[in-house]
LOFIDO-855254 format. One record per atom (N, C-alpha, C, O): x, y, z. Coordinates in steps of 0.2 Angstrom, whole numbers, plus 5000, padded with zeros to 4 digits. Atoms other than C-alpha are relative to their C-alpha. Layout:
<sites>
XYZ
...
</sites>
This chain:
<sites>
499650054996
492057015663
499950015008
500049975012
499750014994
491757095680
499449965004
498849965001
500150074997
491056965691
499949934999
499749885003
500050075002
491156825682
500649955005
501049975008
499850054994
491756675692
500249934997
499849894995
499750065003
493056535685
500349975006
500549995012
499750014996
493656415693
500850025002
501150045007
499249985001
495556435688
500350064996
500050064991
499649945003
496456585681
500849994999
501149985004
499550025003
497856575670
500350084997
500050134994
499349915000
499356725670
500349994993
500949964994
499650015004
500056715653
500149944995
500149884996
500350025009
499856655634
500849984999
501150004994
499250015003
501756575634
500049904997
499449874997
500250085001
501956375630
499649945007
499249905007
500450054993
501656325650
499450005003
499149965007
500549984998
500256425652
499549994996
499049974998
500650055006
499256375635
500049945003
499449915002
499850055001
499956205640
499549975006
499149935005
500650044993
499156195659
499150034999
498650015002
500749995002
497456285652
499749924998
499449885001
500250065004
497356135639
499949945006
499449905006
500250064998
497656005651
499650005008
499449955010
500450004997
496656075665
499450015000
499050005005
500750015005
495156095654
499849935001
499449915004
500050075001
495355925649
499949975007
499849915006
500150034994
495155875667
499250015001
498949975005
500649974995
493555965671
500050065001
499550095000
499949934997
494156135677
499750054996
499850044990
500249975003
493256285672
500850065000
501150095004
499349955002
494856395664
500050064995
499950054989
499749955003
495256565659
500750035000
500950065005
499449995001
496856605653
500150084996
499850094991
500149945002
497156805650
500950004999
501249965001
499349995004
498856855641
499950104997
499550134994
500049915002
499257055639
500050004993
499750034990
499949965009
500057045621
499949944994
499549964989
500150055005
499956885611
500249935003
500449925009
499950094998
499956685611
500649994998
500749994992
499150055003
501956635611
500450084999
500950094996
499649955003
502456815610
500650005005
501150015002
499150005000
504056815622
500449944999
500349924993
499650065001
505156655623
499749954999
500049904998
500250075002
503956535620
499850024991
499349984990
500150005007
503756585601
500550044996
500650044990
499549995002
505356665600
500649985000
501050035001
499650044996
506556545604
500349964994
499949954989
499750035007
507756445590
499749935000
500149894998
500450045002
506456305589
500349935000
500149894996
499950065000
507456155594
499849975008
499850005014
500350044992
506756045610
500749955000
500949914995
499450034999
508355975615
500149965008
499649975011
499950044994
508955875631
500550055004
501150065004
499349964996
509556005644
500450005005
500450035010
499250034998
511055925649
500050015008
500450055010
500250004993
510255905669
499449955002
498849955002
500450064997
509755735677
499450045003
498950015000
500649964996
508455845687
499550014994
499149974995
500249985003
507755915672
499749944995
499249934993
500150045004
507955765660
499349945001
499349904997
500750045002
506055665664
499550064996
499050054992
500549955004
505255845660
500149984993
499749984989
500149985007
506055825644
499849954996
499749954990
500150055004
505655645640
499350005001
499049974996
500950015002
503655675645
499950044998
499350034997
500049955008
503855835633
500049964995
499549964992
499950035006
504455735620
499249954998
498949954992
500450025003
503055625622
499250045000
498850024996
500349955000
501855745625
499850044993
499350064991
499849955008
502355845607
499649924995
499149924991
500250075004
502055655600
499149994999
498749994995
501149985000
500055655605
499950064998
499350074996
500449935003
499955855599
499849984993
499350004990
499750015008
500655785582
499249974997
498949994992
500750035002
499055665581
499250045004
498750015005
500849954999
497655805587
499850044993
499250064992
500349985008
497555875569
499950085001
499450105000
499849944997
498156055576
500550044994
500750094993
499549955005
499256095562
501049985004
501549985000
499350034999
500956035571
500349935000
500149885002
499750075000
502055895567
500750005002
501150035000
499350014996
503555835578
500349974997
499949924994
499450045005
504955755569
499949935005
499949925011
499850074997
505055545571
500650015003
500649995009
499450024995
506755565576
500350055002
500050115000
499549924999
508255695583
500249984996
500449924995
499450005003
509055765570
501050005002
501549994999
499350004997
510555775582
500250075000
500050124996
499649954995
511655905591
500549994998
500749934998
499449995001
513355965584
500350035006
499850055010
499649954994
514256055597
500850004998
501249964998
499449995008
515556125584
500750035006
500550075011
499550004996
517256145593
500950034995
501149974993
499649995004
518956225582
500649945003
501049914999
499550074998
519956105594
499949955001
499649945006
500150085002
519955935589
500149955006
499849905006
499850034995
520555865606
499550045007
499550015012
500450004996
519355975615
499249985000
498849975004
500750045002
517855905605
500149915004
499749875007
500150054997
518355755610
500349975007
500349925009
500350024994
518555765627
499250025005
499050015011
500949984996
516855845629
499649944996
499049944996
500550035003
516255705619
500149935006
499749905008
499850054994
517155575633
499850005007
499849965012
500349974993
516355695647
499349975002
499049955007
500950015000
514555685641
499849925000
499349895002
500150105000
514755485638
500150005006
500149945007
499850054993
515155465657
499350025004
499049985008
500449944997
513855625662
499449954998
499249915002
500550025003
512455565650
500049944993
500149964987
499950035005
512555405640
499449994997
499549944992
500650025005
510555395632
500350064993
500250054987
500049965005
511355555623
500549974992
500650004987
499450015006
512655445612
500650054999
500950074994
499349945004
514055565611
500449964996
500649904997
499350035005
515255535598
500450064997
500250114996
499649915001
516755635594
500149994990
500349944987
499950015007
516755695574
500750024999
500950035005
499449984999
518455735570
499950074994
500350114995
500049985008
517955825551
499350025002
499149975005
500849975001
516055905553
499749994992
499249984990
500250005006
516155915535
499749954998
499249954995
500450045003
515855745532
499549985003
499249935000
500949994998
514155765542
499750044997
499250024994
500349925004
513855945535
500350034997
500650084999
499749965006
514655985519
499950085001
500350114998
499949955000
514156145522
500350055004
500550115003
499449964994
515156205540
500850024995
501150014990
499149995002
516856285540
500349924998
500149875000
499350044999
518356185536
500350005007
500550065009
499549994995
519256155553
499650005007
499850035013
500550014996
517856115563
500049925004
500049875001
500150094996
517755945575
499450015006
499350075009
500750004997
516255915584
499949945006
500449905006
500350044996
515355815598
499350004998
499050054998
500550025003
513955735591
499549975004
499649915005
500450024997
512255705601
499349985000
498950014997
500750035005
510655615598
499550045005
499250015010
500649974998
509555745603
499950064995
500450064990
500449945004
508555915595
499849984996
500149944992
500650005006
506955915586
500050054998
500050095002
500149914999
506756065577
499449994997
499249934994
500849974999
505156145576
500050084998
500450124999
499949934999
504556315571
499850045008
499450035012
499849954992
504956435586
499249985004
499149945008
500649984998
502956475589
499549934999
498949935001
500550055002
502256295583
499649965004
499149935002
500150054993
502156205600
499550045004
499150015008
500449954995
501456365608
499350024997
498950045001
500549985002
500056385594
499649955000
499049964999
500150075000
499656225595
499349985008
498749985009
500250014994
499356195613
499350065001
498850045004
500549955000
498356365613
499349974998
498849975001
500450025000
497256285602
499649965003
499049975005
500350044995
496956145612
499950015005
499449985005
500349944996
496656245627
499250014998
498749995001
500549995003
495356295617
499249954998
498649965000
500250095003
494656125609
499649995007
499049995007
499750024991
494856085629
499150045002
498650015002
500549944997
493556225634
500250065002
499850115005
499749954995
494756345641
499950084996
499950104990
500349905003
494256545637
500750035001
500950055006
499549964999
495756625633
499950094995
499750124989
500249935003
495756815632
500850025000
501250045004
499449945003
497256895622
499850065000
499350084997
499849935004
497657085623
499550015007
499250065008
500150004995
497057045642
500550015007
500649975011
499650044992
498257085657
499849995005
499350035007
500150034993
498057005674
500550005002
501049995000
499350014995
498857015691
499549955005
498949955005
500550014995
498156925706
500050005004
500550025007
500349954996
497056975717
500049945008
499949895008
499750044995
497556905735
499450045006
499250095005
500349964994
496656935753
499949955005
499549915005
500150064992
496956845769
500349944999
500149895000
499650075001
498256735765
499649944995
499749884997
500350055003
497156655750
500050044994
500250104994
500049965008
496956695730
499250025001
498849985004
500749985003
495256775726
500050004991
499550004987
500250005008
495556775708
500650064996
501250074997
499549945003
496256925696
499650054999
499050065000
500249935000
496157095694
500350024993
500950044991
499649965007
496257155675
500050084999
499950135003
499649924999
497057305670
499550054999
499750115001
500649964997
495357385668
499850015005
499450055005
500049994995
495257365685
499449955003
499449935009
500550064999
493757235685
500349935004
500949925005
499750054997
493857075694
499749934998
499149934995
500250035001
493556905692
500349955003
500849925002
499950054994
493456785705
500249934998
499949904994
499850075004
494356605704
500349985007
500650025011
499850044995
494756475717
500850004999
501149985004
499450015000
496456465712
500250044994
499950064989
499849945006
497756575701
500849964999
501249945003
499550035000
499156495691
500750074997
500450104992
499849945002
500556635687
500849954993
501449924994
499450025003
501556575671
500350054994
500350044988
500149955005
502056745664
501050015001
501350075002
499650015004
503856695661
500550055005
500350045011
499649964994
505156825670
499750055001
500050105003
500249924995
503856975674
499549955005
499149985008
500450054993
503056805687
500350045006
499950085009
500049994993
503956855702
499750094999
499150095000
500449955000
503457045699
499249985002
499050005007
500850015000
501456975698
499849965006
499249965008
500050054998
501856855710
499950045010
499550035014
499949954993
502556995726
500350074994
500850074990
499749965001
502557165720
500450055003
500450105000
499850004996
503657195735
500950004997
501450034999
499050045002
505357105725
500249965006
500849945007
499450064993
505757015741
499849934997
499949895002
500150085006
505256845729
500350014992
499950014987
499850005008
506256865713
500749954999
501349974999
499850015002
507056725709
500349964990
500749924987
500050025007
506756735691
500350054998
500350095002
499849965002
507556845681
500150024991
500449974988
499850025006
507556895663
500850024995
501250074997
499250025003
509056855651
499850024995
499449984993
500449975008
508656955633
500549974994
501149984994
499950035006
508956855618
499950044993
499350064992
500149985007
509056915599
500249954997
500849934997
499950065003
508756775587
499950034993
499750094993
500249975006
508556805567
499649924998
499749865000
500250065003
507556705556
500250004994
500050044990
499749995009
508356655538
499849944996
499949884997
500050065010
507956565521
501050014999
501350054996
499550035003
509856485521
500149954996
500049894997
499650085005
510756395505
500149965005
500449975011
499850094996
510756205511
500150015008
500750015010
499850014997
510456225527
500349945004
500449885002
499850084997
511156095541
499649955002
499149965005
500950044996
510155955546
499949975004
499449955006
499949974992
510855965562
499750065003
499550105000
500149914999
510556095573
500749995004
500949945006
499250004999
512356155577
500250085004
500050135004
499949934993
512956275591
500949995002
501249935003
499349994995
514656325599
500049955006
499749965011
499850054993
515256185611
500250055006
500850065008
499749954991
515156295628
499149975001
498750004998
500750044996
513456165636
500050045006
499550075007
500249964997
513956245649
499950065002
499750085008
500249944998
513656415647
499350004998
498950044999
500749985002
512056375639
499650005005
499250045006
500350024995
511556285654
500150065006
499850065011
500149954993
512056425666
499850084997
500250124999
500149955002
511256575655
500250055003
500450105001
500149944998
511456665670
500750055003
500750105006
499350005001
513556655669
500050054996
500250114997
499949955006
513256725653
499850084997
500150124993
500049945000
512456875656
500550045003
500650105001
499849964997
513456925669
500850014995
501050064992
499449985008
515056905655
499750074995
499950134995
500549955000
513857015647
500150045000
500350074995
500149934996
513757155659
500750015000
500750084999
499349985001
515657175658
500349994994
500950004993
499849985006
515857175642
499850074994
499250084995
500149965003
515757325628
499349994997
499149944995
500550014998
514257365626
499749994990
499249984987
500050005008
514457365606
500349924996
500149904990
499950084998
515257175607
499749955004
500149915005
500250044995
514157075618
500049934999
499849914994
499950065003
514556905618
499349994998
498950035000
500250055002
513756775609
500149915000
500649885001
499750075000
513356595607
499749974991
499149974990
500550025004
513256535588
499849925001
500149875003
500350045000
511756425586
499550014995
499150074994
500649985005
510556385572
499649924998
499949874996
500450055001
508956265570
499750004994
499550054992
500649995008
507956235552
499449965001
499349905001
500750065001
506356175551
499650044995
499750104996
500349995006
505156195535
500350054998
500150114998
499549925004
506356315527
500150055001
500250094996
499749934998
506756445539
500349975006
500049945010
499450004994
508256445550
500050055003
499950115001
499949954992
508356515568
500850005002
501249955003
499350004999
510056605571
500250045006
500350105005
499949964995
510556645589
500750005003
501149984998
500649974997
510956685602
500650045006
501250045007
499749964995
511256805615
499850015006
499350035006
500649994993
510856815635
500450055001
501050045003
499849914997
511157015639
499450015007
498850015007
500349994994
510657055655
499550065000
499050065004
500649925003
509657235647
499749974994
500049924992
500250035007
508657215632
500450054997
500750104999
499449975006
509657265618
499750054993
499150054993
500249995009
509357345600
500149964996
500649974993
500050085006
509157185589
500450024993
500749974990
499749995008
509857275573
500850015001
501250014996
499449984998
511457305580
500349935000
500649904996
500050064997
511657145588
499849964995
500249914994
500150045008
510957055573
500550024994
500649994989
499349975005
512257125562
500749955002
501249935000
499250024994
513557055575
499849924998
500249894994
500250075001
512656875576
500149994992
500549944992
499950035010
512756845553
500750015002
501149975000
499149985005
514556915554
500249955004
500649915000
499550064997
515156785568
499649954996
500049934992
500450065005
513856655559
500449974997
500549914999
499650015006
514956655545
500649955001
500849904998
499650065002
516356585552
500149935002
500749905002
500350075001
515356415555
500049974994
500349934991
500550005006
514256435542
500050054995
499650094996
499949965003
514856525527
499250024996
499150084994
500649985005
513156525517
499650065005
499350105002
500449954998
512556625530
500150054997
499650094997
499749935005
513456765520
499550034994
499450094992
500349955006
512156765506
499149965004
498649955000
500550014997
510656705519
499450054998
499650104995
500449934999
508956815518
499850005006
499649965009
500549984993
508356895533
499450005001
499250054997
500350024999
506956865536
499650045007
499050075006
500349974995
506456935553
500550025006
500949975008
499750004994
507357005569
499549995004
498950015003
500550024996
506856935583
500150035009
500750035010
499850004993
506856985602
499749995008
499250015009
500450014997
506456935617
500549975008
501149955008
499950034991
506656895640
500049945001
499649915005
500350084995
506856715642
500249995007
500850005009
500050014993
506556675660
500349955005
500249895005
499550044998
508056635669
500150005008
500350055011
499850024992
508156555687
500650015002
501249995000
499350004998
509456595698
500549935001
501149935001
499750074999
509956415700
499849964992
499949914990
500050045006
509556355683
499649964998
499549944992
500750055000
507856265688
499550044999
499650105000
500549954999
506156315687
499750005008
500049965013
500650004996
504756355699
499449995000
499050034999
500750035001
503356255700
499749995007
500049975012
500350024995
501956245712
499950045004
500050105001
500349954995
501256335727
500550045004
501050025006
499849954998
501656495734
500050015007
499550045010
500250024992
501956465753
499550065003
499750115000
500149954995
501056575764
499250024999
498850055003
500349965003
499656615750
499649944995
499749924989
500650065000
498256475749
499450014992
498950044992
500349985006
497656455729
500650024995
500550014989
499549945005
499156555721
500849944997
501349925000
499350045004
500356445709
500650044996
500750104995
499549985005
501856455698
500249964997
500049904998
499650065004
502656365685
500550064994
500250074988
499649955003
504056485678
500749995001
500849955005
499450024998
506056495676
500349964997
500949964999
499750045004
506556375663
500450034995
500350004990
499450005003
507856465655
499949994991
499450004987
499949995008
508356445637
499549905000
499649874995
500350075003
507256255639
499150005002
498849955005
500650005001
505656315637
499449944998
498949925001
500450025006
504856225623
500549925003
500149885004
500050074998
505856065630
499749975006
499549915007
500250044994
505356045646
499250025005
498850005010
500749954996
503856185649
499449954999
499149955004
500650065002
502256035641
500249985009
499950015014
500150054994
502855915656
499950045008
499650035013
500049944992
503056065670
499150024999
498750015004
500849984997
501256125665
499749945002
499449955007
500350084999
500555935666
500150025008
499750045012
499950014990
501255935685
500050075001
500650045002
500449964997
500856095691
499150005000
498750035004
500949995001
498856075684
500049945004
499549955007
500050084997
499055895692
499950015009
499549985013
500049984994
499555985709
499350065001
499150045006
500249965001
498356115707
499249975001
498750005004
500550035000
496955985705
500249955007
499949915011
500050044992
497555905719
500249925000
500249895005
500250105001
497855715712
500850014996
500949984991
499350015001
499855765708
500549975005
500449975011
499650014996
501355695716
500550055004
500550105003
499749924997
502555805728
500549994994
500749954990
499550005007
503755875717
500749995002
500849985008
499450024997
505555845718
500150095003
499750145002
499649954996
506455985729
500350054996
500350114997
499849965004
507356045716
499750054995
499950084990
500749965005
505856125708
499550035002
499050055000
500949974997
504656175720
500350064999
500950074999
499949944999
504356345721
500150035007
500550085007
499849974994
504556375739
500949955002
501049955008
499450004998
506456295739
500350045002
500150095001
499749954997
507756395748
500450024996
500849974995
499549985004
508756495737
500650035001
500750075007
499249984998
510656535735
500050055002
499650095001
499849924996
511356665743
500450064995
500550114997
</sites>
């Protein structure tokens, strides 16, 4: 590898980073895409596999040219197939009159979503607890966790782009410009431009200084199970908003017993294995302990989880913005040097569209991005 000479270099084997190889292949770009451990190995393959609507006008066109985005993967003949429609969002509630003022919230907030308030979940999903009332939402596709990210990788590939797994890269910077990457053998490999989509260790690759960190990782433990009937919703604890501020949730978290860490239950099915999460802990965790914790509250949604198979623990850092958005785009100061990192628990919904517009910017023929997304934004205090 050492002097070889691409045009673009690509940080990371996650869904944004397969996502911007593939479509900046498909342009023309000569792309190499290097990944330390595997294709989809943290949050973008380990993630409860529903693409859902992340309840943020900002965010909501990423997730509808995702959607359509997954729709064109479905007919490349790649092995992946997106559901024609959302099976829909429960957001299971014990208090019936709080279900249905979060169902009169979201209808004023977001009306493409349909909310509607259930009163009985049962007569949706005979299989929930008894005593359950819901707010009903016409979005989540489920998908397997890893399928979007295998996918795209291949096309990437298809594409022409050279990806090297079991390769780490940092980039190699001088004079206020990118020269390319420095793999962890110490070789180099020269590239007009460098995109950094390595999930929450980007600010690390990006200054390893720390005075640019506003990504941070948020560690989840997910399980995977063959559940009796499961639902054919994907069905989660009504708190939108803490999903939407993972970064609330950690710090509840950090003050809590370290043997009790909250949780939020949530669980997706698709081809006959349910994803059951989830937790944002500000440290990584021990999965077995915490997966013990996650079945036993399960239960009192979803009694069948009781006689579930386990199937896999799972664990992993998804990269959570201090403000909730990502970072897309150029790296002021440092002429060549991209981002596109930060999206939180909404990866796999909104990461397709974010790689599309940062390779768009990067080739030069994108539009400015909104403010609320760029990478050199001013952040909170």
């Amino acid at each position: 590898m050492k002097g070889r000479s691409v045009q673009i270099a690509v940080i990371g084997g996650g869904i944004i980073g397969c996502a911007a190889a593939a479509y900046l292949a498909d342009r023309g770009a000569s792309v190499s895409l290097f990944e330390r451990t595997g294709i989809g190995a943290g949050a973008s393959g380990r993630n409860l596999g529903a693409v859902q609507h992340p309840f943020d006008p900002v965010l909501a066109p990423l997730h509808h040219e995702t959607l359509d985005l997954y729709r064109s993967l479905s007919a490349e003949e790649l092995g992946f197939a997106f559901p024609l429609v959302p099976a829909g969002l429960l957001l299971l509630n014990r208090d019936a009159d709080a279900a249905r003022r979060q169902a009169e919230r979201l209808a004023a907030a977001l009306p493409e979503l349909r909310p509607t308030f259930v009163e009985d979940v049962r007569g949706v999903e005979p299989a929930l607890a008894p005593g359950l009332a819901a707010c009903r939402l016409e979005t989540a596709y489920p998908i397997p966790p890893a399928s979007a990210t295998a996918a795209l990788a291949s096309l990437a590939e298809r594409n022409g782009a050279n990806l090297q797994v079991g390769v780490g890269a940092r980039p190699r910077l001088g004079r206020g410009r990118t020269l390319g990457v420095v793999l962890e053998d110490g070789s180099q490999v020269a590239a007009s431009a460098v995109l950094v989509a390595a999930g929450p260790w980007t600010p690390h690759l990006v200054d390893p200084t720390g005075a640019w960190e506003p990504i941070r990782a948020t560690w989840g433990v997910t399980l995977q199970l063959r559940v009796p009937r499961p639902p054919r919703h994907v069905v989660e604890e009504d708190e939108v908003d803490g999903v939407n501020r993972p970064a609330a949730a950690t710090a509840r978290a950090a003050a809590s017993a370290a043997a009790e860490p909250p949780s939020l239950f949530s669980l997706s099915s698709a081809r006959g294995v349910s994803s059951l999460g989830s937790t944002f802990l500000p440290a990584e965790p021990d999965p077995v302990p915490v997966a013990a914790l996650l079945l036993r509250r399960a239960t009192a949604f979803l009694p069948s989880i009781s006689s579930a198979e386990v199937l896999e623990h799972r664990i992993c850092a998804r990269p959570q913005s201090v403000d909730g958005r990502p970072f897309i785009g150029p790296i002021s100061g440092v002429e060549g040097l991209f981002v596109c990192a930060g999206h939180g628990p909404w990866g796999i919904s909104t990461g397709p569209a974010s790689a599309r517009m940062v390779a768009d910017l990067m080739l030069a023929t994108g539009d400015p991005l909104p403010e609320e997304m760029s990478a050199s934004r001013s952040l909170p205090s």
